[in-house]
C-alpha positions in Angstrom: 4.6 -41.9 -11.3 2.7 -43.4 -13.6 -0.9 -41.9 -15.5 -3.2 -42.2 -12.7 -6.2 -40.0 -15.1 -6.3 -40.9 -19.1 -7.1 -36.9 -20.8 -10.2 -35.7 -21.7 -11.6 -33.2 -24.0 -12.3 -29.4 -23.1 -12.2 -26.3 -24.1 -9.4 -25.1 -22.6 -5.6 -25.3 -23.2 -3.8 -28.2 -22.4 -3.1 -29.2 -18.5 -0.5 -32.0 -18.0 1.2 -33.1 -14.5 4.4 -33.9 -14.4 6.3 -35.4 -11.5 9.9 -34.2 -10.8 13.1 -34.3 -8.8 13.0 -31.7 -6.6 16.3 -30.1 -7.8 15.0 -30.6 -11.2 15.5 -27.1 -12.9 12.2 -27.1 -13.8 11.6 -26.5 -9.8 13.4 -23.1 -9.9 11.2 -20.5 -10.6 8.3 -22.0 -8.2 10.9 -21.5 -5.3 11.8 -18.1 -6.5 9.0 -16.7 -6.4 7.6 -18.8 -3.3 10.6 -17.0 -1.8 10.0 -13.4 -3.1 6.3 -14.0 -1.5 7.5 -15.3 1.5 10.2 -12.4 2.2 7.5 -10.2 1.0 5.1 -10.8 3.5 7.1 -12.3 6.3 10.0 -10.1 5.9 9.2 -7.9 9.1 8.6 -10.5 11.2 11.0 -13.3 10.5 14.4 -13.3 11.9 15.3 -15.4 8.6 14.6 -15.1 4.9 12.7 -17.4 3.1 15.5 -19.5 1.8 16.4 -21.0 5.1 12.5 -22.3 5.2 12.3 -23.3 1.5 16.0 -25.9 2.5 15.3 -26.9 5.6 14.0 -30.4 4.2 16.1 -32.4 2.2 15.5 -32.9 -1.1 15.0 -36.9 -0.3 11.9 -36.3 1.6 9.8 -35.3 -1.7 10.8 -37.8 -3.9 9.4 -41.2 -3.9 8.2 -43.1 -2.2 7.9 -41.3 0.8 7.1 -38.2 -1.2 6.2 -36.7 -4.2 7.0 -32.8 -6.0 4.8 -32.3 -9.2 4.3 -29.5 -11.5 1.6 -28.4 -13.7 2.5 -27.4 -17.4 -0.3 -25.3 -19.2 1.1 -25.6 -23.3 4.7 -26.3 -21.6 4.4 -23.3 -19.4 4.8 -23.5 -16.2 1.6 -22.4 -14.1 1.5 -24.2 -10.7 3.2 -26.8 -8.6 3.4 -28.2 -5.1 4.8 -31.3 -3.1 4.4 -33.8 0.3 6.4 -35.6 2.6 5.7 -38.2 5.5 4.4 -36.7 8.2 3.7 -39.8 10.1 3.1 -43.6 9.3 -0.5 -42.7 7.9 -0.4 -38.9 7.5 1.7 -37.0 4.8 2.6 -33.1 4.9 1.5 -30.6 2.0 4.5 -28.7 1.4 5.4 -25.6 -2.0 2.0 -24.5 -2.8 2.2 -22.4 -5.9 0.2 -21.1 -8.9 2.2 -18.7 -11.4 1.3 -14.8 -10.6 0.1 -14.5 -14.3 -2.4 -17.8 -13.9 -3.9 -16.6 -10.4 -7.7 -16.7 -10.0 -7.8 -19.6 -12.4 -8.6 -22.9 -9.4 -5.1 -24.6 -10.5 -4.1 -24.6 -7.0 -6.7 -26.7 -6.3 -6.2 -29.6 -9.0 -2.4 -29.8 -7.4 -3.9 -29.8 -4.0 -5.8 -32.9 -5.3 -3.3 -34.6 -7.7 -1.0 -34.7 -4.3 -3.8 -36.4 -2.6 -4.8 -38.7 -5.0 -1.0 -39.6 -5.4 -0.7 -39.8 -1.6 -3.8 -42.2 -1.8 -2.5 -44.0 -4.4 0.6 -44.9 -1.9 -1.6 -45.8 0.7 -1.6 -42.9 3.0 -4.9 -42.2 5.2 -4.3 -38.6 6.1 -3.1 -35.0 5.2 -1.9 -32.3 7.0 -0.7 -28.6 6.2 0.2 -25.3 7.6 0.1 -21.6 6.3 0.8 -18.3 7.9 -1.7 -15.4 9.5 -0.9 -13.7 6.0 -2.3 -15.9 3.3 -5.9 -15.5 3.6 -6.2 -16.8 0.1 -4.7 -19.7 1.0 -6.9 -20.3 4.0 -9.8 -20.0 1.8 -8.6 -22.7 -0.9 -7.9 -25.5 2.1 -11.5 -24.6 3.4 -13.1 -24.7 0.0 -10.7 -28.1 -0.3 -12.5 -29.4 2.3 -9.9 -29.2 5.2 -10.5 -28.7 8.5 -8.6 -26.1 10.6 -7.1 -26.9 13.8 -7.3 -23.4 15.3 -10.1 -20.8 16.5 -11.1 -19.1 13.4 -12.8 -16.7 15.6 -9.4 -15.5 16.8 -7.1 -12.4 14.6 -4.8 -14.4 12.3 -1.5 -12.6 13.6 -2.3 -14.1 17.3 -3.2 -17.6 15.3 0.3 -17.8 14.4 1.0 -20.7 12.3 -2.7 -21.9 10.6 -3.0 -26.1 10.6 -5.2 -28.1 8.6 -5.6 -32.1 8.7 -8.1 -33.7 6.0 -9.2 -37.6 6.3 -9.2 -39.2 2.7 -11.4 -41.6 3.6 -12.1 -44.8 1.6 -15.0 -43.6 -0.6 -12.7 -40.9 -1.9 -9.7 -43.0 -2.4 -12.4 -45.9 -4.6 -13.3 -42.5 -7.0 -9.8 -41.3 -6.9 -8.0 -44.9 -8.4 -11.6 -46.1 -10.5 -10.3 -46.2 -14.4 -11.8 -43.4 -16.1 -12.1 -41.0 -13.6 -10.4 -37.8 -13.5 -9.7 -37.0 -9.9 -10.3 -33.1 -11.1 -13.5 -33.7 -12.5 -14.6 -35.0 -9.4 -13.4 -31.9 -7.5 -14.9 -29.5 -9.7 -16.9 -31.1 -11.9 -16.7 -31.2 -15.5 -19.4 -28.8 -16.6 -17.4 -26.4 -15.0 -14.1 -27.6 -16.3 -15.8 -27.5 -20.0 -17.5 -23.8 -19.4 -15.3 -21.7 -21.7 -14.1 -18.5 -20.3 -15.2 -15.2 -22.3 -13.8 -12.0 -20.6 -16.0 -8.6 -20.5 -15.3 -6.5 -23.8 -15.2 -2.4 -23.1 -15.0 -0.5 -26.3 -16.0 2.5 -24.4 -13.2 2.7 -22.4 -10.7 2.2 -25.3 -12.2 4.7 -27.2 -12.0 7.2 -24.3 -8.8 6.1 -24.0 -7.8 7.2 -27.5 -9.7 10.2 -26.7 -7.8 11.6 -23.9 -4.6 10.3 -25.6 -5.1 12.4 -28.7 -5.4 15.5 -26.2 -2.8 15.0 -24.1 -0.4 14.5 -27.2 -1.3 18.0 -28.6 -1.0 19.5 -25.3 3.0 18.2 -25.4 3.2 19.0 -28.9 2.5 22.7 -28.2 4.5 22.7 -25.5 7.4 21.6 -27.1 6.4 23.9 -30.7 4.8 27.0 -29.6 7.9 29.6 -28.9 5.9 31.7 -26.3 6.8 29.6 -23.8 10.3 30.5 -23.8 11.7 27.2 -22.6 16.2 28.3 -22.8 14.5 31.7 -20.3 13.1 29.2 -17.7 16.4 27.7 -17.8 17.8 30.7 -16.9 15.4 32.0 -14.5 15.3 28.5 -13.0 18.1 28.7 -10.5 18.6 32.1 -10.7 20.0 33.8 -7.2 16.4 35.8 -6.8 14.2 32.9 -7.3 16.3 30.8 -4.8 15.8 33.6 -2.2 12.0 33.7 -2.6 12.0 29.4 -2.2 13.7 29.6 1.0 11.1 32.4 2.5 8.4 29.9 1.2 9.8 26.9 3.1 10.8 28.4 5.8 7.3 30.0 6.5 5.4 27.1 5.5 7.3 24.7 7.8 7.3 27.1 10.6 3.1 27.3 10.0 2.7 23.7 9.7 4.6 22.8 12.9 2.7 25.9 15.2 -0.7 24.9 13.2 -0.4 21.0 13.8 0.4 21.7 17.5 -1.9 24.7 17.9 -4.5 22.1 16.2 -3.9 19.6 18.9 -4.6 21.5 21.6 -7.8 23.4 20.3 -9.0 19.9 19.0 -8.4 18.8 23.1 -10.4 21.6 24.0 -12.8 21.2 22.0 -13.4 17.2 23.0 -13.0 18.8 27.1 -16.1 18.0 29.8 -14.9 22.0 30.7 -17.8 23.9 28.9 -15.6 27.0 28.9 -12.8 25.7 27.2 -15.3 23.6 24.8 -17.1 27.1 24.1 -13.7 29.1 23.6 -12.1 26.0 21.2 -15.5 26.0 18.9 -15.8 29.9 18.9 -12.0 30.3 17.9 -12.7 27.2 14.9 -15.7 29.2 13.8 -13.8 33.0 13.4 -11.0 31.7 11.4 -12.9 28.8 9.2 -14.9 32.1 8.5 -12.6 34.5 7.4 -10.5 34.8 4.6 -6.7 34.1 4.9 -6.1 37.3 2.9 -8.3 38.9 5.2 -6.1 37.7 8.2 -3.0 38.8 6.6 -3.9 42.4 6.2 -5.4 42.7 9.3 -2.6 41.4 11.4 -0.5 43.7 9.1 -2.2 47.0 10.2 -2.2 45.6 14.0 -0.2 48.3 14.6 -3.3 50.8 14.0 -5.5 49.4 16.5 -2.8 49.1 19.1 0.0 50.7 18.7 2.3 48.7 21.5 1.5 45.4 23.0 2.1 45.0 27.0 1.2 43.3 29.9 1.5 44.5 33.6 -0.1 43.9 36.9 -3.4 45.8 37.9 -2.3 49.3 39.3 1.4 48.6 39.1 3.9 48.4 36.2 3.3 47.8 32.8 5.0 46.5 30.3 4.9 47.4 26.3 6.6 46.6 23.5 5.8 48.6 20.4 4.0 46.4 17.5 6.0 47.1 14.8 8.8 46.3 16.6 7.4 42.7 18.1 5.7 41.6 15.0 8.1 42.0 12.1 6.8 41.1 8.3 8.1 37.5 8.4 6.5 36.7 12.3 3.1 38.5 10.9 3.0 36.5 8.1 3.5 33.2 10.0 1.1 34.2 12.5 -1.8 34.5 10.0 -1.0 31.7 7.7 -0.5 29.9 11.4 -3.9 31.0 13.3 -5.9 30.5 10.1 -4.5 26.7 9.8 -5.4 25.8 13.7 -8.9 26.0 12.9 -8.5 23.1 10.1 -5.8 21.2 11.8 -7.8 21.0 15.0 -11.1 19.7 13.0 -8.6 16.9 11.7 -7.0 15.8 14.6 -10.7 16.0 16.3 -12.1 13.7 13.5 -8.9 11.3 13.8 -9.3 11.2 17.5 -13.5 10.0 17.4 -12.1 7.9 14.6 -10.2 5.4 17.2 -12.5 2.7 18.8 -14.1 3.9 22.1 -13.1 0.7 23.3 -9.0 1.5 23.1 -9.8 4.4 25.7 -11.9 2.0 27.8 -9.0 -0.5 28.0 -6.3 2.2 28.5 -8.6 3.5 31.9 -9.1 0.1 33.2 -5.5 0.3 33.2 -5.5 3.3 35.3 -3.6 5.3 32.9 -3.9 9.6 33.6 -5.9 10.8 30.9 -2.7 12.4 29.0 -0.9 9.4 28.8 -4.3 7.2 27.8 -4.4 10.2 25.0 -0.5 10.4 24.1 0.5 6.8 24.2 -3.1 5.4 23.3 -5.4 7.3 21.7 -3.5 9.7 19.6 -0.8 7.0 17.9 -3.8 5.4 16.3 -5.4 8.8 15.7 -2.7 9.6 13.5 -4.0 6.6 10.8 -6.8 9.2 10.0 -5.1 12.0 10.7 -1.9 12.3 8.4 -3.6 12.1 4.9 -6.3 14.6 5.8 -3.0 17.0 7.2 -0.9 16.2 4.2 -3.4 17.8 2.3 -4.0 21.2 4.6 -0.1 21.2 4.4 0.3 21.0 0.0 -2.8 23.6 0.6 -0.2 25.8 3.3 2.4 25.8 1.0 -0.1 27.6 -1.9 -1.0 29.6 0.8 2.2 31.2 1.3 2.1 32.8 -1.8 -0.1 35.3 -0.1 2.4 36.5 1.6 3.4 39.1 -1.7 0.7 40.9 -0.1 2.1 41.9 3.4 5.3 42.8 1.7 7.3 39.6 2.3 9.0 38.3 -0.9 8.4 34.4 -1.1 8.7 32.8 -4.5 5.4 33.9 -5.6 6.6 37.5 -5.2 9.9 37.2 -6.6 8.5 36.4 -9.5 5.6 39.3 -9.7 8.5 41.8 -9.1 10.7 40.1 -11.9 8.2 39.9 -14.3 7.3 43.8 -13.7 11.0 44.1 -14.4 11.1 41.6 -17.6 7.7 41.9 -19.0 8.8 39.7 -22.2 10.1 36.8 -19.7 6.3 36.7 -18.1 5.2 33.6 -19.2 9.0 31.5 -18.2 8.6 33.3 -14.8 5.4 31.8 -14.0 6.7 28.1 -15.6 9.3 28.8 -13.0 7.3 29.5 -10.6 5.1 26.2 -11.6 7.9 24.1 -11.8 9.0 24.7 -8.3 5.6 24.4 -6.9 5.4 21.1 -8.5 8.3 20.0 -7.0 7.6 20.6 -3.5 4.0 19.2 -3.1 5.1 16.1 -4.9 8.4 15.8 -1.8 5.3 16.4 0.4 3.8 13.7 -0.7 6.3 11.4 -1.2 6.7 12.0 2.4 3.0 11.5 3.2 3.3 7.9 1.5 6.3 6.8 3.7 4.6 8.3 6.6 1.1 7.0 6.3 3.5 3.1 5.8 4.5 4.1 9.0 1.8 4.6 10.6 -0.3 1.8 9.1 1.9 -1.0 10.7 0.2 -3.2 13.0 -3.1 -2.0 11.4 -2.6 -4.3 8.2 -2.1 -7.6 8.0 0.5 -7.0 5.1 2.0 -3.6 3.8 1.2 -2.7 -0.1 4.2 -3.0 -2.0 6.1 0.4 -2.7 6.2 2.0 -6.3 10.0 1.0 -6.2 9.4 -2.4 -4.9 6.5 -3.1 -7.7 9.0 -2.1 -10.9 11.7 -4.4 -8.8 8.7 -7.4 -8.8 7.9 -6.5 -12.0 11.5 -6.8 -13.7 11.9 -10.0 -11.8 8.9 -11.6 -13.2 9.9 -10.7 -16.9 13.3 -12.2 -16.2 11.9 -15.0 -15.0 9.3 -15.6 -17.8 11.8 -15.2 -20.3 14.5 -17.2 -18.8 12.3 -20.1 -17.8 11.2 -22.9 -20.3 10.4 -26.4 -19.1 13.8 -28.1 -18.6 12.0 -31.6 -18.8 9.5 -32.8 -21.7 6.8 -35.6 -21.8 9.5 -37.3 -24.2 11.8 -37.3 -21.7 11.8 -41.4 -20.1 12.9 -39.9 -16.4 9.7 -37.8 -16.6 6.4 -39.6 -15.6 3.4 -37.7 -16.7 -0.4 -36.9 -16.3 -2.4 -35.6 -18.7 -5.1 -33.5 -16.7 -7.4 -31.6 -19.7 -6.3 -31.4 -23.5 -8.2 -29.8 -26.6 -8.3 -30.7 -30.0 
């Protein structure tokens, strides 16, 4: 390829094309990552990886003259490449798109996207055309902006587009700019004010020096920790995994899963209730959500553990025949009353969730599902209620980290959960107060953040189908990361402009 655009000053760093061999080395790291994004975002839906699309053309159809592969150096780096190959007599194919993750945001895939025209007009072709999936909106937007035309019905979702075409007509005015001596095919695409506009990111000094504030604090708060004897770090060792406090975690999982489960069902049905045509059951579900978003939990607890006062056996019969008791202390032990009140005073939240989830979803999904003919619990169960739960696990997750603090309460009705444990071992140690209640920290610590982890995974979950692509897990971002620092260390440009197999164009340079 010979200089088709002689360099011109700007202040910027220095832009050269250079055209390669597709199995060039050079090459490699733009068809690693094209195939990390690819598997990335294609991964659940593809029956191949990436790999099998990124060789399924032989390297002879990008090299000349029926095509051409060209990469953009910025100081030698590598920031940007792409390629084409015949489509047709008149008409070639844009094919390897790229731009660098650290030189995003910058317009360089749009000088490629014009170098490969202006190189496919150079060879005398009339026509381009290209493809991209329902997942790249960015690069929809750079072919529009490119001035391509889409082949499809933009009005339509982009997952029931499918593959996204594009044809563009490089008509004969373009092509007389494009080959003119002098002209810069890149200046005439963006102009060269704005190629010359030098770049000046926003300064914050405020934010640094808060920064440095907070810092400074949270580094004396870990000194003391680590310096101040009182906290009695070797006796939270010991009382860590002691038999005791072991006992009191398994009463405070055991009651707090046993709540959430009757509390997320109980909320269910209330928050049914409360969305029926039936005013009764409409009344009775608001009346029940007001008492216990009224009352304390505490309150709850102590009542339900003097039941027994105010009715000494529970029993049901027939009218003027047999009854049927059961004394209270005997039907209600500690653990069943305390799951009962941490269980009725959670309905009333759970059932304003599921309620708010439920109005959330689109009147126009129950609409569809009655055309259908559907019965009402299957438009609400198979419908109505998968896409509720969107909205409705975050807000839950929540009431359930806020359950499992609850339980603590339960010292109070005599049940020993971890909380209580540790109040009756620190009235039996007084000096090993303060590593008791680290214990006790520690462990709470533990258990909201596996409840949340678990929120995370489920909210993925339930988020397919709702997103066009799926964020990236904390796991799966270190992984990218690692991967791009390889890659940027291992990769230097295997070809130079010294190099006579190597043709070159210089794009912008600065003095």
């Amino acid at each position: 390829m010979t200089d088709t655009a002689p360099a011109h000053t700007a202040s910027s760093r220095t832009l050269v094309f250079r055209t390669v061999h597709p199995d060039d080395p050079a090459v490699a790291p733009l068809l690693a990552d094209l195939e990390h994004e690819y598997d990335t975002r294609y991964g659940d839906s593809s029956d191949e990886p990436a790999s099998v699309e990124l060789r399924r053309w032989p390297a002879e159809d990008f090299v000349a003259p029926r095509g051409a592969f060209v990469l953009l150096f910025e100081d030698d780096q590598l920031v940007a490449g792409g390629a084409f190959q015949p489509y047709d007599a008149e008409t070639v194919e844009l094919k390897r798109i790229w731009t660098a993750p650290a030189a995003r945001g910058r317009g360089l895939a749009g000088l490629v996207v014009a170098e490969l025209e202006a190189e496919a007009r150079r060879r005398g072709f009339r026509r381009v055309h290209l493809t991209t999936g329902p997942r790249q909106p960015e690069a929809v937007r750079l072919y529009l902006r490119s001035g391509y035309t889409p082949r499809f019905d933009r009005g339509r979702p982009p997952e029931e587009i499918g593959i996204h075409p594009f044809e563009k007509v490089l008509d004969e005015a373009e092509a007389e700019r494009a080959s003119r001596p002098g002209t810069d095919p890149d200046v005439v695409l963006a102009g060269r004010a704005a190629l010359d506009r030098p770049v000046v990111p926003l300064r914050h000094p405020l934010r640094w020096l808060a920064a440095a504030v907070v810092l400074v604090l949270v580094l004396n708060l870990v000194q003391t920790l680590f310096t101040n004897p009182s906290w009695g770090w070797p006796r939270v060792g010991t009382w860590l995994f002691s038999p005791a406090i072991l006992t009191g975690l398994q009463l405070t999982l055991v009651a707090t899963a046993l709540s959430a489960v009757i509390s997320f069902a109980g909320g269910v049905l209330v928050a049914v209730a409360r969305m029926s045509p039936n005013p009764v059951l409409s009344g009775l579900a608001w009346g029940y959500v007001w008492l216990f978003r009224s009352v304390p939990l505490i309150l709850v607890l102590v009542f339900l553990y003097n039941l027994g006062s105010l009715y000494p056996s529970i029993g049901v019969g027939i009218p003027f025949g047999p009854q049927f008791t059961v004394p209270t202390t005997d039907l209600l032990g500690d653990l069943a009353i305390g799951v009962l009140a941490l269980s009725l005073s959670e309905i009333a939240y759970a059932s304003e969730i599921v309620r708010a989830g439920v109005l959330a979803v689109d009147t126009g999904q129950r609409e569809a599902a009655q055309a259908l003919g559907l019965p009402r619990h299957r438009q609400f169960l198979r419908i109505v209620l998968p896409q509720a739960l969107r909205s409705i696990v975050p807000a839950f997750v929540n009431q359930l980290i806020g359950l499992l603090k609850a339980s603590s309460l339960l010292f109070y009705v005599s049940l020993l959960d971890l909380f209580g444990v540790v109040q009756n071992l620190s009235s039996t140690y007084p000096t090993d107060v303060i590593p008791l209640l680290v214990v006790a920290t520690l462990w709470y610590l533990a258990l909201t953040s596996a409840v949340s982890v678990v929120q995370y995974h489920v909210e993925r979950w339930t988020a397919r189908g709702s997103v066009r692509e799926l964020p990236p897990t904390p796991w799966q971002r270190i992984r990218a990361a690692l991967r791009a620092a390889r890659r940027t260390a291992a990769t230097r440009p295997a070809t130079t402009a010294s190099d006579p197999s190597v043709a070159t164009t210089a794009v912008r340079s600065t003095r």
